[in-house]
C-alpha positions in Angstrom: 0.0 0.0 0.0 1.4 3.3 -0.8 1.5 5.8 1.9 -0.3 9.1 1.4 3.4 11.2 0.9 4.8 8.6 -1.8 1.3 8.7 -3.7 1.5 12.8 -3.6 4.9 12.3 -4.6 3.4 10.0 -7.6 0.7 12.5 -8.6 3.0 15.4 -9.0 5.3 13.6 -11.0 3.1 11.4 -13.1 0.3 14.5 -14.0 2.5 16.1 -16.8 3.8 12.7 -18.2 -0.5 11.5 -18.0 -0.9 15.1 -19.8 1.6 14.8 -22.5 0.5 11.7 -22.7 -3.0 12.6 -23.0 -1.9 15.2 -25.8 0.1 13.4 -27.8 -2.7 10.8 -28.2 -5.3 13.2 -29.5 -2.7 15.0 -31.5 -2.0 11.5 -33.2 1.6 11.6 -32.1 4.4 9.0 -31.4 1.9 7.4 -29.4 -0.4 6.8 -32.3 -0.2 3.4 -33.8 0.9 4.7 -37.5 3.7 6.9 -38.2 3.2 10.5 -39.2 3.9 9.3 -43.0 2.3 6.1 -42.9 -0.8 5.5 -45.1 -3.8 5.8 -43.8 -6.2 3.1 -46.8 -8.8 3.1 -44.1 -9.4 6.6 -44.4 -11.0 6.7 -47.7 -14.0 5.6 -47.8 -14.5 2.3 -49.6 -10.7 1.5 -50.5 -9.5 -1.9 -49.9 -6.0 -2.5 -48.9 -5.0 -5.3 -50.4 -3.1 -7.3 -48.1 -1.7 -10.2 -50.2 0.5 -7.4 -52.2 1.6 -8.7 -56.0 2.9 -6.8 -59.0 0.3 -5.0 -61.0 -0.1 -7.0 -64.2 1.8 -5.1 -67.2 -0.1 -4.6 -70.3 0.6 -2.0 -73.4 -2.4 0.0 -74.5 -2.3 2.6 -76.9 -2.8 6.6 -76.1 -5.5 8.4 -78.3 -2.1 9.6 -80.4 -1.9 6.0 -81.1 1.1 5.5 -79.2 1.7 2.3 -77.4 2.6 3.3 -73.4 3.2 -0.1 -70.9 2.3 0.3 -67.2 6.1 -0.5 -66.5 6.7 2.7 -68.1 5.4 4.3 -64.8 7.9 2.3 -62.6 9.5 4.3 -60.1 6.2 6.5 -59.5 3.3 5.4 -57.5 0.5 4.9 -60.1 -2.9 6.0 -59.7 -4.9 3.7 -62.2 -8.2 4.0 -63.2 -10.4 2.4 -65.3 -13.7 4.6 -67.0 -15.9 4.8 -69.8 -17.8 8.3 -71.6 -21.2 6.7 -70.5 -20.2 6.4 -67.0 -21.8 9.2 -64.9 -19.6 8.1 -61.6 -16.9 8.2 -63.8 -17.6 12.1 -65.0 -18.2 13.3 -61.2 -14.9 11.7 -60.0 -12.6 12.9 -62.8 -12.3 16.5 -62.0 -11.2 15.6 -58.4 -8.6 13.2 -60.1 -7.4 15.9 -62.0 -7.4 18.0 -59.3 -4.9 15.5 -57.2 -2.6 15.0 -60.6 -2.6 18.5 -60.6 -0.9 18.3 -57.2 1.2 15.8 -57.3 2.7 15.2 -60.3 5.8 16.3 -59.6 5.9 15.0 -56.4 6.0 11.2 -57.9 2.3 10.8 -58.5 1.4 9.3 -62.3 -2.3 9.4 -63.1 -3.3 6.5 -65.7 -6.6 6.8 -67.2 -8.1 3.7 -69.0 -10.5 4.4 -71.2 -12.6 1.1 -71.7 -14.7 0.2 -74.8 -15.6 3.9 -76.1 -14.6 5.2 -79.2 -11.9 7.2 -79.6 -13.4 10.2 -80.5 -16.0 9.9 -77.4 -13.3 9.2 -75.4 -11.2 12.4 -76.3 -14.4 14.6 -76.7 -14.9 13.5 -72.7 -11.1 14.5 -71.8 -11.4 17.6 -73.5 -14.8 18.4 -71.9 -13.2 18.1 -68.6 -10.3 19.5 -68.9 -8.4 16.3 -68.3 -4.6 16.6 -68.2 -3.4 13.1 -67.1 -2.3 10.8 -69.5 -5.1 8.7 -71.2 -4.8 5.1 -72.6 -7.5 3.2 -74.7 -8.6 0.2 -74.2 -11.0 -0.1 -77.2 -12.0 -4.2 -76.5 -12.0 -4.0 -72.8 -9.3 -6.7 -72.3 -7.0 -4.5 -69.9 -10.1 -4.0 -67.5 -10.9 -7.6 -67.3 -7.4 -8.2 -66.5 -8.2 -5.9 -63.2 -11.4 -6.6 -62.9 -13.0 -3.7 -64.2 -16.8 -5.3 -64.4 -18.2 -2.2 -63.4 -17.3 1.3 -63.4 -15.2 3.2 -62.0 -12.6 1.1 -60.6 -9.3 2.5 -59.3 -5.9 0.3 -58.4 -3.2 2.3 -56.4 0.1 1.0 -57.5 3.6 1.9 -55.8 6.8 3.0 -57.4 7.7 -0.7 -57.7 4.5 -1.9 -59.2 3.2 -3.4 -56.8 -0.7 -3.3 -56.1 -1.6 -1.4 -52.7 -5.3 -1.1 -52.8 -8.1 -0.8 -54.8 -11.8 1.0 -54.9 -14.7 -0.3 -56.8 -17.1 3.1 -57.7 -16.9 6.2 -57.4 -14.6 8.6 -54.5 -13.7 12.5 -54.0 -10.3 12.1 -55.0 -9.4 15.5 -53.4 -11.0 15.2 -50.1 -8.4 16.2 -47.5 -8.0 12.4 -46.6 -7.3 10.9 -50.2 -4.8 13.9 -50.4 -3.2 12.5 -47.3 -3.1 8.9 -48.3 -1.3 10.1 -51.9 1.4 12.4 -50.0 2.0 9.6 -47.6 2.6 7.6 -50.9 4.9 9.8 -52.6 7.0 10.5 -50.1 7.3 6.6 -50.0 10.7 5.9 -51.6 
């Protein structure tokens, strides 16, 4: 049993190390259980880490100049890669915001990929010029690439790192700039 001096003696010394404590918790700090530049999947709603990690499967599609551009070409940046169509309405709301985060990152170590799947060429590039799109665009005129990645529906987005390896993945629609998908991506980058 303590005596009534030792536990004073406790109190006084214990309060500021309970109130940093106490701080540092709510402030997320070292006695969070992720790192400051750890990513946060779980705070997008609806992304799926993916746990058993593998290599994104490669595949050479063709840009609506006609020229042929392999996912491997990206290696070394952490690959934001989404699969859309023209007649996809989730698709048209989530592409500005996409922009918007490619707009941001991109020379931070961020590569947008677009795959455009089963529309015409010229639908496609009429949609990308509607909407200002700036990130680069690859067709995918017989759908082939988005079975690969199991593009049944759309949208569907695959987070890749800089070694091509698959991190997680969202079926439908998300706010690509929200302040928490703008966290996960910087957390990504500054992955090396």
């Amino acid at each position: 049993m303590i005596d009534d001096e030792r536990r004073f003696e406790f109190l006084s010394y214990g309060q500021p190390i309970l109130l940093l404590a106490v701080v540092l918790f709510l402030a997320g700090g070292p006695l969070h259980a992720q790192s400051a530049g750890a990513p946060d999947f779980k705070a997008v709603p609806k992304l799926q880490e993916i746990k058993d990690r593998q290599a994104a499967p490669d595949f050479t599609l063709p840009n609506p100049g006609g020229k042929k551009v392999s996912l491997k070409d990206f290696r070394g940046k952490v690959v934001f890669l989404n699969f859309w169509a023209t007649w996809c309405e989730s698709c048209r709301e989530e592409m500005p915001s996409m922009e918007r985060l490619y707009q941001e990152f991109k020379g931070k170590g961020l590569e947008v990929v677009a795959v455009n799947v089963k529309d015409k060429r010229q639908d496609a590039l009429a949609f990308v010029k509607e909407l200002k799109l700036n990130y680069p665009v690859l067709m995918d005129p017989e759908g082939e690439v988005g079975l690969l990645y199991g593009a049944f529906g759309l949208p569907v987005t695959y987070l890749i790192d800089r070694k091509g390896v698959v991190l997680a993945r969202l079926w439908g629609p998300a706010d690509w700039y929200s302040p928490a998908a703008r966290k996960l991506i910087g957390a990504l980058v500054e992955q090396k």
